[in-house]
N, C-alpha and C positions, 0 to 999 in steps of 0.2 A: 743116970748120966746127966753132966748138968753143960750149959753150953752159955759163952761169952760172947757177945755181940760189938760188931762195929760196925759202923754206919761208914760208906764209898759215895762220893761223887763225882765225876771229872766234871774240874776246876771251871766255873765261871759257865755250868751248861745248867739248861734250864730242869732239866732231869737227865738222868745217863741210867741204864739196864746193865745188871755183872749176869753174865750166860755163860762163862767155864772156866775153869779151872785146872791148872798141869802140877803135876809132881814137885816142881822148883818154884810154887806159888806164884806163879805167875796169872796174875786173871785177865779175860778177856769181855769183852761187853761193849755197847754201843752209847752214845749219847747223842744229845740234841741242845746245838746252842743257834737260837733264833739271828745271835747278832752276825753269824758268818755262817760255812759252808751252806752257800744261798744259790741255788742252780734252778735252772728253769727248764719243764716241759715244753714240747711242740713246739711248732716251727714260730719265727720272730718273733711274726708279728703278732700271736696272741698269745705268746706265754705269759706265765704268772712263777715269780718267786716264789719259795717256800724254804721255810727250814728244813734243813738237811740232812740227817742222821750219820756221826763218820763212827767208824772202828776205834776202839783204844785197848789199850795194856795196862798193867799195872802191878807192877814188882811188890810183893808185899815186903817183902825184907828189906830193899833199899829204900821202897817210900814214893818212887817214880811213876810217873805216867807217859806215854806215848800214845799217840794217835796215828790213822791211816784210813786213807778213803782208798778203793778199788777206781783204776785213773782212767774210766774210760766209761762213758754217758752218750750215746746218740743225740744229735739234737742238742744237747749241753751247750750253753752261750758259755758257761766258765766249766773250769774243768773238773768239777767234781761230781760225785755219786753220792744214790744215797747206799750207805753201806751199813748191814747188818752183818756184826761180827760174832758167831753164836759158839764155837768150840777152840779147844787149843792143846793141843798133845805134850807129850813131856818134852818133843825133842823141837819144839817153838813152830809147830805147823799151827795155821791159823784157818779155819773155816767160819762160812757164812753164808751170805746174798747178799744180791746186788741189783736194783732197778735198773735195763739198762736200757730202757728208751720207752719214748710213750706208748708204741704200740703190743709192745710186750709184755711178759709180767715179771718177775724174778729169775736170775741166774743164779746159781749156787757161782763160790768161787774156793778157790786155795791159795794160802800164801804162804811160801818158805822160804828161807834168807833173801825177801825183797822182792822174791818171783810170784808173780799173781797168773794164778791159771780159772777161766771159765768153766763152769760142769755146768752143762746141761743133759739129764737125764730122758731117753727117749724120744726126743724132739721135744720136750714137755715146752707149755708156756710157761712154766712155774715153779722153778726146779728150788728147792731149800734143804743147806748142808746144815745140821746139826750139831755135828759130834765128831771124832777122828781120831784115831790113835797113831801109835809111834810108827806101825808098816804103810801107814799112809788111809788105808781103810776108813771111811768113812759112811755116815749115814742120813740120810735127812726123807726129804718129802719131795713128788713130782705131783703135777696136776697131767693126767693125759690126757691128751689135744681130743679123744673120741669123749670125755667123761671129765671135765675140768670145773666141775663142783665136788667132786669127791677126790682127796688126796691119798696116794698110794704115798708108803712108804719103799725106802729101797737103802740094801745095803752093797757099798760098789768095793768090788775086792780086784786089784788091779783095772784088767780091763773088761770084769765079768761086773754085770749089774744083777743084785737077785732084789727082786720086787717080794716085799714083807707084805703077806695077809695076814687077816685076823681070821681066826679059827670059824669064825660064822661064817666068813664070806658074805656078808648082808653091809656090813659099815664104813669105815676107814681107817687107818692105819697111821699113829704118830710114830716114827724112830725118833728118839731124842740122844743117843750117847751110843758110845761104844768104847772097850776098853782094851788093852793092850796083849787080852785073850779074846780078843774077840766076841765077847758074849754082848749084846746089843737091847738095850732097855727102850720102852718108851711106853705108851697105853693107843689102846683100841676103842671104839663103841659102836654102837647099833647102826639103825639109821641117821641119816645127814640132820634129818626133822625131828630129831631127839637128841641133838649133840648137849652135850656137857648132861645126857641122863645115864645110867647103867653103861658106865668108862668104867675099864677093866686096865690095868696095868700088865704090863707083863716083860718078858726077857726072852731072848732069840741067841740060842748057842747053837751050830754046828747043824745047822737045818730043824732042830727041836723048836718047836714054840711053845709058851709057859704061859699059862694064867698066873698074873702076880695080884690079890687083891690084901690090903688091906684088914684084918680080922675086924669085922662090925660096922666095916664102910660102904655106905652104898657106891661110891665114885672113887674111882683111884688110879692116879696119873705117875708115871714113873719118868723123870728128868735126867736124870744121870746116874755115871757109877765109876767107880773109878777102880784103880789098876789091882788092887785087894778084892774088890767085887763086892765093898760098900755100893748100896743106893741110894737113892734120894728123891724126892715126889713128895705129893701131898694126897690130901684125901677129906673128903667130905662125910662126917659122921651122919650116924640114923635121925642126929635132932637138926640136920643141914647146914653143922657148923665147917667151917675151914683149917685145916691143920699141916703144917708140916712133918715131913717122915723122914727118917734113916732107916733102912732095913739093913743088918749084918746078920744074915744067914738065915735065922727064925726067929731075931728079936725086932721087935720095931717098936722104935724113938722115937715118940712125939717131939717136934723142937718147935712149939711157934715160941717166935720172938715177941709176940704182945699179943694182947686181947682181939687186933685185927686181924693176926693171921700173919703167917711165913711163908713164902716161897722158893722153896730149895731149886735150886738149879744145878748145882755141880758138887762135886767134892772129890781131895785128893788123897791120898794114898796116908796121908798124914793126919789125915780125920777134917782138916779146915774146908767145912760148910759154905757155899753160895750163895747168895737170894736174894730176893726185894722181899719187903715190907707195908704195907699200907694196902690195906686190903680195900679200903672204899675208895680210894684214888685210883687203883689199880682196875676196879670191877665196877665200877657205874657205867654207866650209860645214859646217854640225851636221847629221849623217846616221847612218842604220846601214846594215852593210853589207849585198846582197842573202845572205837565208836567216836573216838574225835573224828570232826567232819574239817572237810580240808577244803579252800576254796578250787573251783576248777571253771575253763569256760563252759560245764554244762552245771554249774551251780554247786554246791556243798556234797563231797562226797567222804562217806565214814572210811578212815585211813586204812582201816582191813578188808576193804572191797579193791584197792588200788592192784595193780598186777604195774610190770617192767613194760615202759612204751606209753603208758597213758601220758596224759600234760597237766600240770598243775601250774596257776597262776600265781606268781611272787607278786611280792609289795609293790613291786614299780608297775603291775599291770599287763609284765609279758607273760609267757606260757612258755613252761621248759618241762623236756619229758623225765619220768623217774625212771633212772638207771638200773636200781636196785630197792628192794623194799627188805627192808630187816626187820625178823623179830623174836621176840622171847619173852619167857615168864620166869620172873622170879619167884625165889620160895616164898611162903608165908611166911618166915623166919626174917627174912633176909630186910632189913630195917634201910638198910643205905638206900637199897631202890624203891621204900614205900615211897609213893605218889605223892607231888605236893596239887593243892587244888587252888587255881586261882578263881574264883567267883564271880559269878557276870558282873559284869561292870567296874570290874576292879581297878582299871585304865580310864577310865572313861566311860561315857555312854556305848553301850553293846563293845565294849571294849572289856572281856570277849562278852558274846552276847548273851552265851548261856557258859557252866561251868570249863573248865579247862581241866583238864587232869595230866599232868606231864611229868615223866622221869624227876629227879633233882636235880640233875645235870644241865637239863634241855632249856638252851639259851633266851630269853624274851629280848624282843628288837626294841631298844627304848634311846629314842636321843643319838641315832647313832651310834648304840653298843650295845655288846650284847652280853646280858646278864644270867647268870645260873636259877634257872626258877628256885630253888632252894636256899640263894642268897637272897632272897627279897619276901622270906617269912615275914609276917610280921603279926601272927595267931590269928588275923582277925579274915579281913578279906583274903589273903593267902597265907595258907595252911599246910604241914604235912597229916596226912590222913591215911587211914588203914582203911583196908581193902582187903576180903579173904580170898580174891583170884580176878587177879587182873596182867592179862598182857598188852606189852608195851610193842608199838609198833615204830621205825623211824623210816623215812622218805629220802631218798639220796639220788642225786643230778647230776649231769657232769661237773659240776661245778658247786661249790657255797655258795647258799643265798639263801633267802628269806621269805616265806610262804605266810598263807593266813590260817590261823588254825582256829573255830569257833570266831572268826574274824580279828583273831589276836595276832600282828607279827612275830611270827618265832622263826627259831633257824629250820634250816633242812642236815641231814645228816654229813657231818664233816668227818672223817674214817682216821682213826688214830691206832694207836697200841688196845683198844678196847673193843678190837672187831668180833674177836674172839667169842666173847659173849652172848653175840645172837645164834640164836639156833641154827639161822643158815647162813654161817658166816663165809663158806667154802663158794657160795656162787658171788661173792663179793665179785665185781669185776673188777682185776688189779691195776688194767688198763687206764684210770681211772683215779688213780691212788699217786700219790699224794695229793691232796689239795689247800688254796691260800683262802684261809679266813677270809671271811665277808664285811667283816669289823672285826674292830679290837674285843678283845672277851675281858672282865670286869668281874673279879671278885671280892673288892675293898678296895677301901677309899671314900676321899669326899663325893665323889657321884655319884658312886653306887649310896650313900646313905640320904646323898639330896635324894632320890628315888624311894629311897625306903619312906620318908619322913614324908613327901607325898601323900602316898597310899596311906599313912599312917591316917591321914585326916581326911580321905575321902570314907563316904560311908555307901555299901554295894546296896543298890535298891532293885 
């Protein structure tokens, strides 16, 4: 089976997400455009702007796009949400979440001919809609209020909620889709401290649960399925490479779209496939490695001694506590997150003072901006480097800002579409989420290369 590809973006946003798909091709997904829907957290006088996430549609056949945010935000100075739009049924039902004020975390919502309905699942802080077919049935994720690191799934059938386990009883529970028979896809795994290791996909009909894995895969996530009882998921083979799936019955489709990697999300009854693309865009992360030392007022401490509540001192010299400490290890395989290493003195004198090892992503504070350590290669004093096991750790505050790391200014952890990643991404606290850059971020251009050309002529002693 061979498959055609084209590239979506709504118009003029600085990226946009497709998450479903209906019978009438009509797709569903979110975008993000910095220059407007600009709303703000907590009360006046210390809010901070931020780009905003709204809903969109998009008619394949006529060519059209539409958008829609969820009209109601606590605390909002302007009137919008951020709104994540994740499923869409044949008969133009729309589901998703919705932030809907600082001290909460996500609402699920619904939307039919223009009516916008709230779901909150068991009092949950964290309630996330999924998926949803033509009788209205829907599925997503609650975090509950006794156990709000670990996410249950739940499938709501009128006004009956059944909570989705996984067969261990040990892990947590993704629903991602459901179809117009009711059968409900999405993937399971172990422990919270092993997430993205031994994920089992599976399917949920009529009270049954199903192991769904992958032949030869150690990891497999199942995304959608549509109204024929096609699925769609990916899965990560034995040599820990990335792939997209179709399964129709007992055959399964490999579809990546390039050498990065596919990510299926939906599909309709018609065969027309869903997804993003760009696998190192998608899957980095800004981290430092474990044993970098962090400045604090009780002097340098190695970032995997930190716990939630300590204080770490920022560039200007205050002390703010870490909210959240994330982390993960990447494969030996996995090349996008090998470490780059910046060399003592590679800034300056003791600038850092001894080596640096940090994610590619993880920003350095220079001039006012802040740069990708893996934009400012330049083979000599900064380098990517292998490493046969290294975990990356990131530090995260109520807010962005800028810490010392080996005495180097770099960022603190800013929480995007890539939370997923860390291992313990489920104690993220949402409360907390979104946050407004510290500085501009800088990946080309004249400054970013005056900086490169720098370094180019310092020599590290």
């Amino acid at each position: 089976m061979s498959y055609s590809y084209s590239s979506l973006t709504y118009p003029n946003s600085s990226y946009s997400i497709i998450t479903g798909i209906n019978d009438y091709n009509i797709i569903v997904g979110y975008y993000v455009n910095p220059t407007s829907n600009v709303i703000v957290f907590g009360a006046s006088t210390n809010a901070s702007p931020i780009a905003s996430p709204g809903g969109f549609t998009y008619d394949i056949n006529a060519g059209t796009f539409s958008s829609f945010s969820v009209p109601y935000l606590s605390y909002a100075v302007t009137p919008t949400t951020i709104t994540y739009a994740e499923g869409i049924s044949k008969n133009g039902e729309i589901v998703g979440y919705y932030y809907n004020n600082y001290d909460r975390g996500s609402d699920g919502f619904t939307l039919i001919n223009g009516t916008y309905n709230t779901v909150i699942i068991n009092g949950a802080i964290n309630t996330r809609i999924y998926g949803v077919n033509d009788s209205g049935q829907f599925v997503g994720t609650y975090a509950d209020t006794t156990n709000q690191s670990t996410p249950n799934s739940f499938l709501q059938l009128g006004a009956t909620t059944i909570t989705l386990s996984d067969p261990d009883s040990n892990g947590y529970t993704i629903a991602t889709g459901i179809n117009n028979g009711g059968e409900v896809v999405g993937y399971y795994g172990g422990s919270i401290a092993k997430h993205d290791h031994n994920l089992h996909g599976f399917t949920y009909l009529g009270g049954t649960f199903t192991t769904v894995d992958v032949p030869g895969a150690v990891i497999t996530k199942l995304t959608g399925i549509s109204n024929n009882g096609d699925i769609t998921g990916n899965y990560t083979d034995s040599a820990l490479n990335l792939h997209g799936v179709v399964i129709s019955g007992n055959q399964y489709t490999t579809i990546d779209a390039s050498t990065s990697g596919f990510y299926p999300s939906g599909v309709n009854s018609s065969g027309t496939i869903i997804g993003d693309t760009g696998f190192g865009t998608a899957s980095s992360v800004a981290c430092f490695a474990k044993g970098t030392r962090i400045l604090t007022d009780r002097g340098e401490i190695a970032v995997e001694l930190f716990a939630v509540g300590d204080a770490v001192t920022t560039v200007d010299g205050q002390t703010s506590t870490i909210t959240w400490l994330g982390f993960f290890r990447p494969s030996p395989n996995d090349w996008e997150n090998r470490p780059v290493c910046v060399r003592a003195h590679s800034f300056g004198h003791n600038l850092p003072h001894r080596d640096l090892f940090l994610s590619p992503e993880h920003a350095i504070f220079i001039d006012g901006m802040l740069a990708p350590a893996q934009f400012l290669v330049t083979g000599d004093s900064i380098d990517r480097v292998a490493m046969d096991d290294v975990v990356y750790y990131h530090v995260m505050l109520d807010h962005h800002d800028v810490i010392l790391a080996e005495g180097l200014p770099v960022e603190t952890y800013l929480p995007d579409d890539n939370f997923e990643r860390f291992d313990n991404w489920t104690a993220l606290p949402v409360r907390d989420l979104p946050m407004t850059p510290c500085a501009p971020r800088i990946t080309q251009g004249s400054r970013l290369q005056a900086v490169i050309d720098q370094l180019s002529t310092r020599v590290c002693v």
